[in-house]
PyMOL CGO cylinders between C-alpha atoms (Angstrom):
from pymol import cmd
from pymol.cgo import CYLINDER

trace = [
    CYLINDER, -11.85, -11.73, 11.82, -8.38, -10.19, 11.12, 0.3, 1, 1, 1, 1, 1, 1,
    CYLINDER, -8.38, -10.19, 11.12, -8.04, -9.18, 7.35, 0.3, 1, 1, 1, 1, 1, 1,
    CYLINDER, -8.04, -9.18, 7.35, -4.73, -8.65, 5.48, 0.3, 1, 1, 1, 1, 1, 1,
    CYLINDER, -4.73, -8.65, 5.48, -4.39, -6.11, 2.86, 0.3, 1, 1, 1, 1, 1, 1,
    CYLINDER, -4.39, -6.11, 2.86, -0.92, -5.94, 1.01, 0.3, 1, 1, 1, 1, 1, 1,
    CYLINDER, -0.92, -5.94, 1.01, 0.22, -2.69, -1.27, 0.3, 1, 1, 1, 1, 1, 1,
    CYLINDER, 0.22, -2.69, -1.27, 3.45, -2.08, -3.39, 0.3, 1, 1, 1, 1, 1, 1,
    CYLINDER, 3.45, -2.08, -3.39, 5.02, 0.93, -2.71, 0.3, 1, 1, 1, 1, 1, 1,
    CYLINDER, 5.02, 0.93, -2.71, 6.12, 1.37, -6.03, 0.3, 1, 1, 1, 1, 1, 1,
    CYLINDER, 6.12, 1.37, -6.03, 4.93, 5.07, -6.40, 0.3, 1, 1, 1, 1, 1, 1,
    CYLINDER, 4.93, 5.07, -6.40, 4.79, 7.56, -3.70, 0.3, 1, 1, 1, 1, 1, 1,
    CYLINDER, 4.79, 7.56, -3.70, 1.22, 7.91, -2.93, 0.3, 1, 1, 1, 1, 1, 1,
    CYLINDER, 1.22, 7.91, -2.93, -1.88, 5.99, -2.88, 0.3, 1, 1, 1, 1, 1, 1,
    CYLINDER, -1.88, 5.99, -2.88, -4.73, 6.30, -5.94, 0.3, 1, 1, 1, 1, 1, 1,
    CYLINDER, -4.73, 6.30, -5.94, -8.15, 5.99, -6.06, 0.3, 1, 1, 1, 1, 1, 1,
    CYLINDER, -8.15, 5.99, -6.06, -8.05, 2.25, -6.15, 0.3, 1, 1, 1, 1, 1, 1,
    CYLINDER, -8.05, 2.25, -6.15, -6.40, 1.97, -3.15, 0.3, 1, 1, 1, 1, 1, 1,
    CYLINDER, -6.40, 1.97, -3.15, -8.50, 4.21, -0.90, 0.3, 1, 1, 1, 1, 1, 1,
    CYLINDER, -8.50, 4.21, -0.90, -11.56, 2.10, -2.42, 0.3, 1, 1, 1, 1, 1, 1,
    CYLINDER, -11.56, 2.10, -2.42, -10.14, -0.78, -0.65, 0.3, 1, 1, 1, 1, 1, 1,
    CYLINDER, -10.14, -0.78, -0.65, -9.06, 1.39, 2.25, 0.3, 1, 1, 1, 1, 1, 1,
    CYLINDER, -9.06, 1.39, 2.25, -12.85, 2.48, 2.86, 0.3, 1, 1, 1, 1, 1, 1,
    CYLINDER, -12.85, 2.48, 2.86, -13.71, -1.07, 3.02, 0.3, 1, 1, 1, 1, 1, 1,
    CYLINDER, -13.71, -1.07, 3.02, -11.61, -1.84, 5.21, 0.3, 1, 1, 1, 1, 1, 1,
    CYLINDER, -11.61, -1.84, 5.21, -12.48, 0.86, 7.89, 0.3, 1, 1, 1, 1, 1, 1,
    CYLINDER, -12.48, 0.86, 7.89, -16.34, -0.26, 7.44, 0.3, 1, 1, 1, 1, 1, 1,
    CYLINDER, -16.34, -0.26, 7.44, -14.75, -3.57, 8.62, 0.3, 1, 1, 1, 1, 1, 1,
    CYLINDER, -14.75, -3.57, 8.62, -12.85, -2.22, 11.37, 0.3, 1, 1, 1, 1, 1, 1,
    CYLINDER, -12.85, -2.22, 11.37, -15.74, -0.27, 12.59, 0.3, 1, 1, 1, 1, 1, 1,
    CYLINDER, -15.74, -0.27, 12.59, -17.88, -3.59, 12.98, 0.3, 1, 1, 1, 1, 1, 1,
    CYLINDER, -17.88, -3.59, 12.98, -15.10, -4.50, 15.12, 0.3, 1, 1, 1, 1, 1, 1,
    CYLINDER, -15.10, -4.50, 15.12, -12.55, -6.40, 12.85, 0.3, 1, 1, 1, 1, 1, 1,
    CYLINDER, -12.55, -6.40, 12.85, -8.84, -6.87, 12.65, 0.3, 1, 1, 1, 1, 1, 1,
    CYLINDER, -8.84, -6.87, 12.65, -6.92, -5.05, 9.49, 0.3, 1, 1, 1, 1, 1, 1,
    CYLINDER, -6.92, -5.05, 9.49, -3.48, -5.71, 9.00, 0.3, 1, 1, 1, 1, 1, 1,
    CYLINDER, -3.48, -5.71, 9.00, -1.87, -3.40, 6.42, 0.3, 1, 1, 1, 1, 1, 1,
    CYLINDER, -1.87, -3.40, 6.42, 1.62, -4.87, 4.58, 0.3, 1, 1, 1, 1, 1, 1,
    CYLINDER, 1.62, -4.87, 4.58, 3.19, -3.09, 2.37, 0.3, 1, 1, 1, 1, 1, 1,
    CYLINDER, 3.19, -3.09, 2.37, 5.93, -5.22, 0.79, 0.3, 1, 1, 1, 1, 1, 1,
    CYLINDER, 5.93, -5.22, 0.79, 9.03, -3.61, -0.55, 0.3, 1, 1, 1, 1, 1, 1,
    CYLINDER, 9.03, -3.61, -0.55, 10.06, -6.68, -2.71, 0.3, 1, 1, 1, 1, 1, 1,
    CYLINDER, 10.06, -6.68, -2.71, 8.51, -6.23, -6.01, 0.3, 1, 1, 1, 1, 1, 1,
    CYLINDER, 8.51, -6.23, -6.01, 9.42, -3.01, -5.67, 0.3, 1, 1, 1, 1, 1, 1,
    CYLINDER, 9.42, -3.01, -5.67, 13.15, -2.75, -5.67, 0.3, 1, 1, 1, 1, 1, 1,
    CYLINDER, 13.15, -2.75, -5.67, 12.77, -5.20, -8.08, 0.3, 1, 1, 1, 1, 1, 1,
    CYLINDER, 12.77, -5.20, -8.08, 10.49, -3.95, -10.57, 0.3, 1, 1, 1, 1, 1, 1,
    CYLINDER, 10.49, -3.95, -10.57, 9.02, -5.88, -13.52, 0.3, 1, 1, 1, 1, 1, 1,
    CYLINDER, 9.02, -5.88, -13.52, 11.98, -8.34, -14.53, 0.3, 1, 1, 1, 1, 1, 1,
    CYLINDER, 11.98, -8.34, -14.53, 9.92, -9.45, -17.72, 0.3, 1, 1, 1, 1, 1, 1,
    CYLINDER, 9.92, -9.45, -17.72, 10.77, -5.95, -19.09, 0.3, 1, 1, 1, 1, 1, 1,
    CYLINDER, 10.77, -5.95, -19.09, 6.83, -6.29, -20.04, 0.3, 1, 1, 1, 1, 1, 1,
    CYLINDER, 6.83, -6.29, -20.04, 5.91, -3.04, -17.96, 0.3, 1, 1, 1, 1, 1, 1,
    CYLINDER, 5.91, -3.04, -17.96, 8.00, -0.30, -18.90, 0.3, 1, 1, 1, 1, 1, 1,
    CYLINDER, 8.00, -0.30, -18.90, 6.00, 1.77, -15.56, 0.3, 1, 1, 1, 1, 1, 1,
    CYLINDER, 6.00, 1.77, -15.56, 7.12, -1.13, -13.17, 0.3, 1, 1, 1, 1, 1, 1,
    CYLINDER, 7.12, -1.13, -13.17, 11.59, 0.03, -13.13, 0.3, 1, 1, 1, 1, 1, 1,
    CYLINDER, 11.59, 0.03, -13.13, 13.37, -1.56, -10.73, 0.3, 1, 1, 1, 1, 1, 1,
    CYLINDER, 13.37, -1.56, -10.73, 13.60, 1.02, -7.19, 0.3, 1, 1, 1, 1, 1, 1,
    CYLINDER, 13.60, 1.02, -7.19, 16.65, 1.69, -4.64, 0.3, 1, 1, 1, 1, 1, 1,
    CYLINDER, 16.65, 1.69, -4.64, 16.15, 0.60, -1.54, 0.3, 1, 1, 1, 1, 1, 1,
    CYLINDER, 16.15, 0.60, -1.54, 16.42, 4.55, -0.34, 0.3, 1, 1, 1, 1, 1, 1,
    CYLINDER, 16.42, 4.55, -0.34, 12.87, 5.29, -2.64, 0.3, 1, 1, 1, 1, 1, 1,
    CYLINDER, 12.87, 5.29, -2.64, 10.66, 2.33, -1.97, 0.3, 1, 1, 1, 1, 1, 1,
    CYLINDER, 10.66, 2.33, -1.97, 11.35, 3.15, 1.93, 0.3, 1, 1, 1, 1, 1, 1,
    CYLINDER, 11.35, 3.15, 1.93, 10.50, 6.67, 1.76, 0.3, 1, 1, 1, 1, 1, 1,
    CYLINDER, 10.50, 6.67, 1.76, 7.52, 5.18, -1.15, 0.3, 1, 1, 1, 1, 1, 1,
    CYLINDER, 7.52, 5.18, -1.15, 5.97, 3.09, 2.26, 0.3, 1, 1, 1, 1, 1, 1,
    CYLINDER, 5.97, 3.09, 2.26, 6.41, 5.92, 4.59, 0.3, 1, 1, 1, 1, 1, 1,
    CYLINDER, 6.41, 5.92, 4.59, 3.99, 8.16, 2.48, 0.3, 1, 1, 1, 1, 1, 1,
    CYLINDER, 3.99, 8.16, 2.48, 1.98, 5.22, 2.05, 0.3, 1, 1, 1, 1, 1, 1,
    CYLINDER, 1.98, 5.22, 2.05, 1.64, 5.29, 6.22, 0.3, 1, 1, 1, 1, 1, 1,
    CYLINDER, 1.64, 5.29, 6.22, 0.82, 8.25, 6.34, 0.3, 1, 1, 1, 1, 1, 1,
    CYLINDER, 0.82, 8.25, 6.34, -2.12, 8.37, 3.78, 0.3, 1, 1, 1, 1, 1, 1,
    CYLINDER, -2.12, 8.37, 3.78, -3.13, 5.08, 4.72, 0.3, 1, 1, 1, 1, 1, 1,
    CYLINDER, -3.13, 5.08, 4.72, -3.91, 6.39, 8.32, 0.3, 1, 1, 1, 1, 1, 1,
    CYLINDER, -3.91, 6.39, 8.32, -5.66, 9.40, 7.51, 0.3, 1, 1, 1, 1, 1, 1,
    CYLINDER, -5.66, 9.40, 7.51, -8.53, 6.26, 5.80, 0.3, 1, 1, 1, 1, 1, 1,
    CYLINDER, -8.53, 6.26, 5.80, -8.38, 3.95, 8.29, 0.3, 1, 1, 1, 1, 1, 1,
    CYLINDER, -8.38, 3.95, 8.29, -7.88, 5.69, 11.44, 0.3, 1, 1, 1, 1, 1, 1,
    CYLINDER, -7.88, 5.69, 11.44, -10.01, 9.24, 11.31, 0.3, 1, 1, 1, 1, 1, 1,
    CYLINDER, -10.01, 9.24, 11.31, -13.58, 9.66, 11.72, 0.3, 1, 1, 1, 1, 1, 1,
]
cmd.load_cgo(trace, "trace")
């Protein structure tokens, strides 16, 4: 089974309920599943265009891209060390 997991970089690092989801998704992988990680940079150059969420600004480019390469780096320390 290959299972798809999308994130929003819109803050630097990962929190708890992300590395909940991350755990799960290594037990998966170690009964011999597919994960495929995206992490989508739309919604966060964009922000929350409501003006609802005060926490959601919009990001530059520049940010969410250095935003998803933090995520990568966290992400495989979860899913990829024993």
């Amino acid at each position: 089974m290959t299972i798809k997991f999308g994130m929003d970089p819109s803050a630097p690092d990962i929190h708890l309920g992300h590395t909940v989801a991350l755990r799960k998704l290594r037990q998966m992988q170690d009964l011999g599943h597919k994960v495929v990680i995206i992490i989508g940079d739309f919604t966060g150059r964009i922000g929350d265009p409501t003006g609802k969420v005060k926490g959601r600004t919009a990001l530059s480019e520049e940010t969410v891209k250095r935003n998803a390469q933090t995520y990568c780096e966290q992400i495989f320390k979860v899913l990829f060390t024993h």
